[in-house]
N, C-alpha and C positions, 0 to 999 in steps of 0.2 A: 305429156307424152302418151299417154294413158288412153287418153282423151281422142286420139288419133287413129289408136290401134295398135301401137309401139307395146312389146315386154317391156317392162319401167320396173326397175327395181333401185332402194335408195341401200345404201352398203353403208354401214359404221365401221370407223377406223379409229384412229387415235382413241383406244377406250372408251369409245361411242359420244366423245366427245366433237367428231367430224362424219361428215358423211361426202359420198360419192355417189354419185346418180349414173345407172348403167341403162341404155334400151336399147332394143335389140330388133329389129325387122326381120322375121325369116323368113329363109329363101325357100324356094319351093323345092330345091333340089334336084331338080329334073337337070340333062346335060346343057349346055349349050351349043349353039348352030356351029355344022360342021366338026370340025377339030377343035373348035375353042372348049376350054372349059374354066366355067364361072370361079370368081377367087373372092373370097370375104372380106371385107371392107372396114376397118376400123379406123373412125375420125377419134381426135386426143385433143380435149380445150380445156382452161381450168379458168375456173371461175373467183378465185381468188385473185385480189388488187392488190398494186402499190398503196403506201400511204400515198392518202390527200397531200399535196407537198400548197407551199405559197406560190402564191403569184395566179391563181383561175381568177379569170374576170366572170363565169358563171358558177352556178350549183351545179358540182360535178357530178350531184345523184339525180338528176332531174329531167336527165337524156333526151337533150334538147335537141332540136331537128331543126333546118332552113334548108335552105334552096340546095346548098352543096355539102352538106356533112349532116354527122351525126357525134354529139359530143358525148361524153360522160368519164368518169373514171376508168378506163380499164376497160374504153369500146375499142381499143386499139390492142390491146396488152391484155385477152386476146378474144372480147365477149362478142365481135363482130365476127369472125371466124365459129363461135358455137351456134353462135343464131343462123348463118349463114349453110352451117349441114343440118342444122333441122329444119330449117326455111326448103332444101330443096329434098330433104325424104320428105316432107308433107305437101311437096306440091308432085313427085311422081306418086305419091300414095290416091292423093285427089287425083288422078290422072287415070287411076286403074291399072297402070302399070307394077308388077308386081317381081323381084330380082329372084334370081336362082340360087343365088348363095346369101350368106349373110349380112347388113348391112348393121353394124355396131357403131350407137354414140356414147362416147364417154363425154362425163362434165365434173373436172376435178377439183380437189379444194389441195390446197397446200403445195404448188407447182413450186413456189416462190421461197417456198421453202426448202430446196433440193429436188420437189418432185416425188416425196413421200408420200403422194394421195395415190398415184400411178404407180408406186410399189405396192401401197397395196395392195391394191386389184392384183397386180402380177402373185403376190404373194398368196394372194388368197383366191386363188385361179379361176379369177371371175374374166381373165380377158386372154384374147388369143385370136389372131386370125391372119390370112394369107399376105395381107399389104395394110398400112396406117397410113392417114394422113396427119398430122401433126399441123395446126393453125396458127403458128406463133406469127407475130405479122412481117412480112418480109415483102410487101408494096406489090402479092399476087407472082412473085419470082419463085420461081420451083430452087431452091435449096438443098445441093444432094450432101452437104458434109457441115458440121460445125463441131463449134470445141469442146473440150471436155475444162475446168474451170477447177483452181486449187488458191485456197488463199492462206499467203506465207506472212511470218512478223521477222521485223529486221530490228534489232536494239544495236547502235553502236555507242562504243565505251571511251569517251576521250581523254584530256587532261583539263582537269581548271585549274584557272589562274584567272587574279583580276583583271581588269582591262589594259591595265597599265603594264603589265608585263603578259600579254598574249602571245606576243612571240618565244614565249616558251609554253604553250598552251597545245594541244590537239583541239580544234573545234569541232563537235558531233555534229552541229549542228551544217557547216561548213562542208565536212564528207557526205553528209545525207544532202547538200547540194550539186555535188558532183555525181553522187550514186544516182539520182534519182534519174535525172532522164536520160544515163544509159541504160537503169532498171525498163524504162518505157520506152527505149528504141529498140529493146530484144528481141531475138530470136531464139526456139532451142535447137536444140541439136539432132539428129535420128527422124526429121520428116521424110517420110517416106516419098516424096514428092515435092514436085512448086506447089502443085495444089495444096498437099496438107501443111504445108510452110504456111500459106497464106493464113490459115486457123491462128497463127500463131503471133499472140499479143501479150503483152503485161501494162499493169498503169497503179501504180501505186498511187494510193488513196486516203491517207491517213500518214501524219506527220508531227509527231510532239516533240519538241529538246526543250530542255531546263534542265538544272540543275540535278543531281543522287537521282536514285534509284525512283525516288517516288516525286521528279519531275517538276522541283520546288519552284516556283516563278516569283517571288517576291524581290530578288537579287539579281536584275539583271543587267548590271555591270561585270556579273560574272562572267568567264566565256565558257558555253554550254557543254557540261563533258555525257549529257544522257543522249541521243537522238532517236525515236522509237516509231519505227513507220509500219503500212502496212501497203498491201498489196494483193492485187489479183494475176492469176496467169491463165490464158487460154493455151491450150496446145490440144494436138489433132489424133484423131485414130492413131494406134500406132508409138505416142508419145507415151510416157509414163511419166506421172509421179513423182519417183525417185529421181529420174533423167532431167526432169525439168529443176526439181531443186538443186540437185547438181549444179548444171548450168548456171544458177543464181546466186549459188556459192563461191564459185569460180569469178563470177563475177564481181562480187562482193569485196573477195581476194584482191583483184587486181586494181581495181577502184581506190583500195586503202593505202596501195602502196606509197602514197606519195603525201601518207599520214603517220608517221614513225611512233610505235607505240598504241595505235587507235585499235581496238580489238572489235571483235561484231558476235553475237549471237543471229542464228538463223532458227527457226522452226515452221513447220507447219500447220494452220491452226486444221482441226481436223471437224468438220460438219458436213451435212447431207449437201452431196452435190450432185451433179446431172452430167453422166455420161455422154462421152463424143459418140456423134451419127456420122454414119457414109453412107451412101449409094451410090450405085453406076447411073449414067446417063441415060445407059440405054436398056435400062428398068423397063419393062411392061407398064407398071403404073406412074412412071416420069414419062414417057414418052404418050400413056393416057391423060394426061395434063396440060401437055404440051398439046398435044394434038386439038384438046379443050379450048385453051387460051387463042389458040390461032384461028380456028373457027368464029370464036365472039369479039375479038378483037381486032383480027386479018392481019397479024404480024407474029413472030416467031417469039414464043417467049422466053426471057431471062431464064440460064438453066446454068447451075455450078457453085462452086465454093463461092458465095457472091457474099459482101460485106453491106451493110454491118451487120447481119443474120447467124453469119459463120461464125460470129465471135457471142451468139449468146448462148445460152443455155438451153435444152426443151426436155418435157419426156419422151422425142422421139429419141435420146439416147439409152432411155431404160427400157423402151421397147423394142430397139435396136443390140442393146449388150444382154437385156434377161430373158427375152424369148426368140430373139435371131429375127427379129422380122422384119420384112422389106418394108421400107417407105419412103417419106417424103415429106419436107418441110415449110409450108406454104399459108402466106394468111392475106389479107387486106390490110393496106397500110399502114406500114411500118415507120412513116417520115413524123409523125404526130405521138410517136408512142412515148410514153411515161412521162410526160413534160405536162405543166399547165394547159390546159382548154385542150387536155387528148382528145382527138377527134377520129373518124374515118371519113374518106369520101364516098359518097353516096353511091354513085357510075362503078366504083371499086368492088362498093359491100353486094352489088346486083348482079356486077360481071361474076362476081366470085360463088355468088351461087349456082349460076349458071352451068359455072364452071362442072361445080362437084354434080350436079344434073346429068352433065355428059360422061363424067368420070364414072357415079354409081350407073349408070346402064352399060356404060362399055365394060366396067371390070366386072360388075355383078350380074348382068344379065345373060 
């Protein structure tokens, strides 16, 4: 970065056991033409991966190229998006072109963690500026909202008995059959909207029954009286917390009824997570995007709560709930991500520079 002409500064966090890399282009300050006036530009990527999972037919570190992609670990999820805003500040820098406000890159570690790398910064007041873009990959689709994400544990308590008299039994295992995909047909309650209804998902992920407390499997003639599952919920600006496990309780309630005796514990497990984003549509830097894509590509681009984007995570929500800032959440493809042989396509990872080409001149110059 350095190397360029970039301020490059690396930042210790987690007891300088992590670092975050900040560089900063500055603007000359001068007004902009006419009535416009220049607004500072903050791009957000994190450079931390998923695990390696099974099934790559290549070396996922060895960022392999051909004709139409680019493959690697985590060139989707979201290293194709970092490369991509520093690909186009070093080519308007090479250009002689020079912005009037400031143009800020951040490259985070621990996004995947809640997004603890991007608290930092916030916390340690290394970032702030007029608009963000956020590259989480969403196949180049401007993304104005996504969810905010809570993960609950459900334990239900049944009756055993051996197999031969089950009909005098509650089976845990049985109600976590019936619970489970009204758990993941859900809706909550209090959207503010169809739009932020749409944020709103659940999918339970995690399912053990056997026997006591501590889930004995050696006995399974028994009928299962532990059930012990887990789950995620997305819900939208607006929703809460509190409201959403409500909902799950309620539901949990109703679900049992038709298990005479079966009892449930609910709670919520409590870890860093990532605050819901919104924007308007008709944002200054959405409608600078928009304006971008349709230019390089000659068609109008995808703009709104768009799936499956809306249901993930990013720290455009911590830079959205901790320092109020306008943005937008936008990356190269999203159809490859976290899965074996992650890939990006090639025409995508080019357009998309392009992209942000047109975006820092039109907001920062």
């Amino acid at each position: 970065m350095r190397n360029i002409g970039l301020e490059s500064e690396l930042i210790p966090f987690d007891g300088g056991r992590r670092q975050n890399a900040l560089d900063v282009w500055r603007g000359r300050g001068s007004p902009g033409q006419g009535s416009r006036t220049p607004k500072s530009l903050l791009f957000n990527g994190h450079l931390d991966t998923n695990p390696v999972s099974e099934g790559w037919t290549i070396d996922p570190w060895e960022g392999k190229i051909d004709d139409n992609f680019i493959y690697g670990i985590g060139v989707s999820n979201m290293k194709s998006g970092c490369a991509a805003y520093f690909c186009a500040v070093k080519t308007l820098m090479a250009s002689g072109w020079t912005p009037r406000a400031d143009v800020i890159l951040t490259y985070v570690v621990g996004e995947l963690q809640g997004g603890v790398s991007t608290v930092a910064l916030i916390e340690q007041g290394k970032i702030n500026a007029d608009y963000f873009i956020n590259c989480e990959p969403s196949d180049i689709r401007a993304v104005t909202m996504h969810a905010e994400a809570l993960t609950f544990e459900i334990v239900l308590k049944g009756i055993t008995r051996h197999m031969s008299a089950r009909e005098e039994a509650q089976d845990a295992i049985m109600a976590a059959c019936r619970l489970i995909p009204e758990l993941n047909a859900m809706k909550f309650r209090r959207a503010k909207s169809k739009d932020h209804e749409k944020c709103n998902r659940c999918q339970v992920g995690i399912v053990h029954g056997a026997l006591g407390k501590d889930l004995a499997e050696w006995r399974p003639p028994q009928v299962a009286d532990i059930c012990k599952s887990a789950g995620s919920a997305r819900y939208a600006p607006g929703q809460t917390q509190e409201g959403v496990m409500e909902d799950i309780r309620m539901l949990i309630e109703k679900c049992l009824e038709g298990f005479p005796g079966m009892t449930f514990e609910l709670k919520q497990r409590f870890e860093p997570t990532l605050p819901a984003f919104e924007v308007s549509p008709k944002s200054k830097l959405v409608e600078s995007l928009n304006e971008a894509y349709a230019k390089i590509r000659g068609r109008e681009q995808p703009t709104g709560v768009l799936a499956p984007t809306c249901f993930y995570g990013s720290d455009a929500g911590h830079l959205y709930k901790s320092l109020g800032m306008e943005g937008i959440v936008c990356g190269p493809r999203g159809k490859y991500n976290t899965r074996p042989d992650e890939a990006v396509d090639i025409p995508d990872y080019l357009d998309y520079i392009q992209m942000f080409i047109r975006v820092i001149v039109d907001v920062c110059g």
